[in-house]
DRENDO-1510 file (C-alpha; in Angstrom, 1 decimal, always signed):
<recs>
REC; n; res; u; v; w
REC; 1; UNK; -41.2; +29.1; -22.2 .
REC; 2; UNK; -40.8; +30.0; -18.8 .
REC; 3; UNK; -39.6; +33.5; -17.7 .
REC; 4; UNK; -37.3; +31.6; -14.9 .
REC; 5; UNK; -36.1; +28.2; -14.9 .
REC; 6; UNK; -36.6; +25.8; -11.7 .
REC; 7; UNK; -32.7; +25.9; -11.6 .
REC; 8; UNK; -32.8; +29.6; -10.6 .
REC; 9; UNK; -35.5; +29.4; -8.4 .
REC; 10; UNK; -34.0; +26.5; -6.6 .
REC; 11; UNK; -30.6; +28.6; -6.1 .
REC; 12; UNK; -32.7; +31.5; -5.4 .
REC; 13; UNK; -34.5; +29.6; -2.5 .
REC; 14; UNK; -31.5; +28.1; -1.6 .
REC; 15; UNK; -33.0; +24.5; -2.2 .
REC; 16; UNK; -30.3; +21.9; -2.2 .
REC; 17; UNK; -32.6; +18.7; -3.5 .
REC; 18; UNK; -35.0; +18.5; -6.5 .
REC; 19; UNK; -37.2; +17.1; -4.1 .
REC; 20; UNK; -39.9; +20.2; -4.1 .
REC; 21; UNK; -39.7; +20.8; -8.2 .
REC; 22; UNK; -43.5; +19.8; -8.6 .
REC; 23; UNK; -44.2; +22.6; -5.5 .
REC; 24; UNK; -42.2; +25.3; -7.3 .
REC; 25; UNK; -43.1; +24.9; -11.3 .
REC; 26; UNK; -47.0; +25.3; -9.5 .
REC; 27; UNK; -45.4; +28.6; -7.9 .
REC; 28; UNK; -43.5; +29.6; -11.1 .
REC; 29; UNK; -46.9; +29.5; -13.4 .
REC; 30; UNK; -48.7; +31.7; -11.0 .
REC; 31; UNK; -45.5; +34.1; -10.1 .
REC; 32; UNK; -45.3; +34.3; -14.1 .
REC; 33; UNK; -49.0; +35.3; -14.5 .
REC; 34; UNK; -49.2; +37.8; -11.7 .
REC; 35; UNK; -46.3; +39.7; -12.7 .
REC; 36; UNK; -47.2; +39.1; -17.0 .
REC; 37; UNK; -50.9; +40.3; -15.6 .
REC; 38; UNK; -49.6; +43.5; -14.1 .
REC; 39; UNK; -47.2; +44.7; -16.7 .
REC; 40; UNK; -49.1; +46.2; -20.2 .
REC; 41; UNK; -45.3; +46.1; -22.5 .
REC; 42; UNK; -44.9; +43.3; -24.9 .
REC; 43; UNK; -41.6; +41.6; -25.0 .
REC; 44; UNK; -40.2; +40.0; -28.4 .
REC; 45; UNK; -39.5; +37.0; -28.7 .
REC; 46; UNK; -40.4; +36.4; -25.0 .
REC; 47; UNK; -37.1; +37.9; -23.8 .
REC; 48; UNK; -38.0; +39.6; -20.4 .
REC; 49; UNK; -35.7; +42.1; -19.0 .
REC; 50; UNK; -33.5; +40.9; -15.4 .
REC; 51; UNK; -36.4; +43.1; -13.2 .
REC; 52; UNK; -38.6; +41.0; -14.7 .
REC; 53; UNK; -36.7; +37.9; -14.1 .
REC; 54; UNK; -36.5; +39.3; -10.4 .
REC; 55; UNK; -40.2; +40.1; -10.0 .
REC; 56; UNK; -41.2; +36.5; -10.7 .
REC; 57; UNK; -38.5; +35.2; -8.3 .
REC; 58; UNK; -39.6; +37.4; -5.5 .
REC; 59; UNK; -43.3; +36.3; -6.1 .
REC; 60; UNK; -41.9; +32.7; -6.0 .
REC; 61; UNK; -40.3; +32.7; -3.1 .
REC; 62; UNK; -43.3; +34.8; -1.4 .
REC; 63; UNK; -45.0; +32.2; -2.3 .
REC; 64; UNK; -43.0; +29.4; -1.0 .
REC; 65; UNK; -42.6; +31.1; +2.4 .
REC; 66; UNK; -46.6; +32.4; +2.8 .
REC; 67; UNK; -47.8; +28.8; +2.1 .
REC; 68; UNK; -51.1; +29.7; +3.7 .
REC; 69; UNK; -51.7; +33.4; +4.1 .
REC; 70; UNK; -52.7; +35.2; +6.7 .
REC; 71; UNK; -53.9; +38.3; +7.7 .
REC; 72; UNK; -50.2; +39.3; +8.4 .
REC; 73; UNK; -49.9; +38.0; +5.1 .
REC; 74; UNK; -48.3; +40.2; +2.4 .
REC; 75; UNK; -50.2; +38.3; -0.5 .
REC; 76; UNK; -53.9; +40.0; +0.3 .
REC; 77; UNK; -55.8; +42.8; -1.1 .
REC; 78; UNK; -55.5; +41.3; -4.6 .
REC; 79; UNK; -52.0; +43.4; -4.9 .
REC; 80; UNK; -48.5; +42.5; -5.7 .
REC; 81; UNK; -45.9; +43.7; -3.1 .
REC; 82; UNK; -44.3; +47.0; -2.9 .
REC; 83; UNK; -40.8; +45.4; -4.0 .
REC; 84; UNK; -42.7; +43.4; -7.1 .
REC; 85; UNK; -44.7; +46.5; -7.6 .
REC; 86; UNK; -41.4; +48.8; -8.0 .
REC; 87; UNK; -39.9; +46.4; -10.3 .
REC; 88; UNK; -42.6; +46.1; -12.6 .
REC; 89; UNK; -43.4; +50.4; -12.5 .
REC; 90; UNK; -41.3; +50.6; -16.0 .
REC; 91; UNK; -43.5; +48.3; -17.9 .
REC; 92; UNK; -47.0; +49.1; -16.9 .
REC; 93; UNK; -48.6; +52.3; -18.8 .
REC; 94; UNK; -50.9; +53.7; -15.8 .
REC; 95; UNK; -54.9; +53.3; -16.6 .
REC; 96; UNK; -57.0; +55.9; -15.7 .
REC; 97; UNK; -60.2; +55.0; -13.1 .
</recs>
Protein backbone atom coordinates (compact mmCIF):
# COMPACT_ATOMS: atom_id res chain seq x y z
CA UNK A 1 0.00 0.00 0.00
CA UNK A 2 1.26 3.25 -1.06
CA UNK A 3 1.81 6.08 1.38
CA UNK A 4 0.19 8.54 -1.50
CA UNK A 5 -2.04 7.70 -4.14
CA UNK A 6 -1.21 8.85 -8.00
CA UNK A 7 -4.51 10.84 -7.54
CA UNK A 8 -2.82 13.21 -4.98
CA UNK A 9 0.25 13.40 -6.66
CA UNK A 10 -1.35 14.30 -9.85
CA UNK A 11 -3.40 17.25 -8.06
CA UNK A 12 -0.29 18.04 -6.21
CA UNK A 13 1.73 18.50 -9.57
CA UNK A 14 -1.06 19.98 -10.98
CA UNK A 15 -1.29 17.28 -13.83
CA UNK A 16 -4.47 17.54 -15.68
CA UNK A 17 -4.10 13.98 -17.89
CA UNK A 18 -3.21 10.51 -16.70
CA UNK A 19 -0.93 10.57 -19.45
CA UNK A 20 2.47 10.59 -17.06
CA UNK A 21 0.96 7.82 -14.40
CA UNK A 22 3.81 5.18 -15.44
CA UNK A 23 6.51 8.35 -14.79
CA UNK A 24 5.07 9.17 -11.30
CA UNK A 25 4.23 5.51 -9.67
CA UNK A 26 8.36 5.17 -10.63
CA UNK A 27 8.78 8.57 -8.61
CA UNK A 28 6.19 7.49 -5.86
CA UNK A 29 8.32 4.03 -5.02
CA UNK A 30 11.53 5.85 -4.68
CA UNK A 31 9.93 9.13 -2.83
CA UNK A 32 8.33 6.39 -0.48
CA UNK A 33 11.68 4.66 0.18
CA UNK A 34 13.76 7.68 0.71
CA UNK A 35 11.55 9.17 3.16
CA UNK A 36 10.59 5.24 4.85
CA UNK A 37 14.67 5.02 4.76
CA UNK A 38 15.27 8.11 6.73
CA UNK A 39 12.59 7.87 9.38
CA UNK A 40 13.52 4.93 12.38
CA UNK A 41 9.29 5.03 13.94
CA UNK A 42 7.11 2.24 12.89
CA UNK A 43 3.63 3.08 11.92
CA UNK A 44 0.65 0.49 12.59
CA UNK A 45 -1.13 -0.62 10.25
CA UNK A 46 0.81 1.41 7.70
CA UNK A 47 -1.08 4.65 8.66
CA UNK A 48 1.53 7.46 8.10
CA UNK A 49 1.02 10.76 9.66
CA UNK A 50 -0.02 14.04 6.98
CA UNK A 51 4.08 15.16 7.27
CA UNK A 52 4.66 12.15 6.13
CA UNK A 53 2.16 12.19 3.46
CA UNK A 54 3.84 15.69 2.65
CA UNK A 55 7.49 14.45 2.61
CA UNK A 56 6.84 11.84 -0.04
CA UNK A 57 4.97 14.50 -2.20
CA UNK A 58 7.72 16.97 -1.97
CA UNK A 59 10.30 14.23 -2.94
CA UNK A 60 7.82 13.50 -5.85
CA UNK A 61 7.59 16.47 -7.22
CA UNK A 62 11.46 17.19 -6.77
CA UNK A 63 11.70 14.48 -8.56
CA UNK A 64 9.53 15.26 -11.42
CA UNK A 65 11.01 18.79 -11.76
CA UNK A 66 15.10 17.66 -11.37
CA UNK A 67 14.61 14.97 -14.07
CA UNK A 68 18.36 14.96 -14.57
CA UNK A 69 20.29 16.53 -11.72
CA UNK A 70 22.78 18.79 -11.76
CA UNK A 71 25.21 20.25 -9.90
CA UNK A 72 22.68 23.02 -8.95
CA UNK A 73 20.69 20.12 -8.26
CA UNK A 74 19.14 19.84 -4.79
CA UNK A 75 18.99 15.90 -5.03
CA UNK A 76 23.08 15.41 -4.46
CA UNK A 77 25.17 14.55 -1.53
CA UNK A 78 23.12 11.43 -0.83
CA UNK A 79 20.64 13.87 1.44
CA UNK A 80 17.04 14.67 1.51
CA UNK A 81 16.23 18.40 1.34
CA UNK A 82 16.04 20.73 4.18
CA UNK A 83 12.10 20.93 3.81
CA UNK A 84 11.85 16.82 3.55
CA UNK A 85 14.41 16.73 6.24
CA UNK A 86 12.24 19.08 8.78
CA UNK A 87 9.27 17.04 8.09
CA UNK A 88 10.66 13.86 8.88
CA UNK A 89 12.89 15.44 12.28
CA UNK A 90 9.90 13.84 14.59
CA UNK A 91 10.20 10.36 13.40
CA UNK A 92 13.87 9.74 13.15
CA UNK A 93 15.66 8.84 16.71
CA UNK A 94 19.30 10.55 16.07
CA UNK A 95 22.27 7.82 15.66
CA UNK A 96 25.30 8.56 17.14
CA UNK A 97 28.76 8.53 14.66
Amino acid sequence: MSIVTVDQVREHLRYDTEDNDPMLEMYIKAAENAVLNYVTDTFENNVYPDDIKHAVLLMVGMFDREREPSKESSIIDNYLPPAVRALLYPYRTPTAI
